[in-house]
C-alpha positions as CSV (number, residue, x, y, z in Angstrom):
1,X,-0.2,3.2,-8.3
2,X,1.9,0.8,-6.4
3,X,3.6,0.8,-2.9
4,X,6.4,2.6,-3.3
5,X,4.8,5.6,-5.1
6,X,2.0,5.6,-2.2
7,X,4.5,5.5,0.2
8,X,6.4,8.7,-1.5
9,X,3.5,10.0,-1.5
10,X,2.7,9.8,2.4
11,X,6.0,11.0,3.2
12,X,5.7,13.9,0.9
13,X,2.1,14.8,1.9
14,X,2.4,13.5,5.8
15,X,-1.9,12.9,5.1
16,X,-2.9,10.3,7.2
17,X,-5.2,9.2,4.3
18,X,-2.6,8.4,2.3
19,X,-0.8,6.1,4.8
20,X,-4.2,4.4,5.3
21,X,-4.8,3.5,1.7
22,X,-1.1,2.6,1.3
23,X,-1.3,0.0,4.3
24,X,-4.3,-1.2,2.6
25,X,-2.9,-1.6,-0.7
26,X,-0.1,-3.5,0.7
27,X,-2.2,-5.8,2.8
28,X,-4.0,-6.4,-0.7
29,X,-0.7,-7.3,-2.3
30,X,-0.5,-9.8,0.6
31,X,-3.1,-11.4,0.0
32,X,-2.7,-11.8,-3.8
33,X,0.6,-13.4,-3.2
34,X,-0.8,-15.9,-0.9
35,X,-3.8,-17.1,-3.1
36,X,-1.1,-16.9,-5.9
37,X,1.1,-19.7,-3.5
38,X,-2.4,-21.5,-2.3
């Protein structure tokens, strides 16, 4: 599932859950890019 669906997700659900694990997966994808460019 990536970022956008989590976010459509949240906005269709409102769960704070669901906002939680989609800031986490982003914060993931952050990090992957940036040992990807280390």
């Amino acid at each position: 599932m990536d970022c956008e669906t989590m976010w459509r997700l949240f906005l269709a659900t409102g769960l704070p859950e669901a906002y939680s694990l989609y800031a986490h997966l982003r914060e993931e994808a952050e990090r992957a890019e940036e040992s990807k460019t280390a």
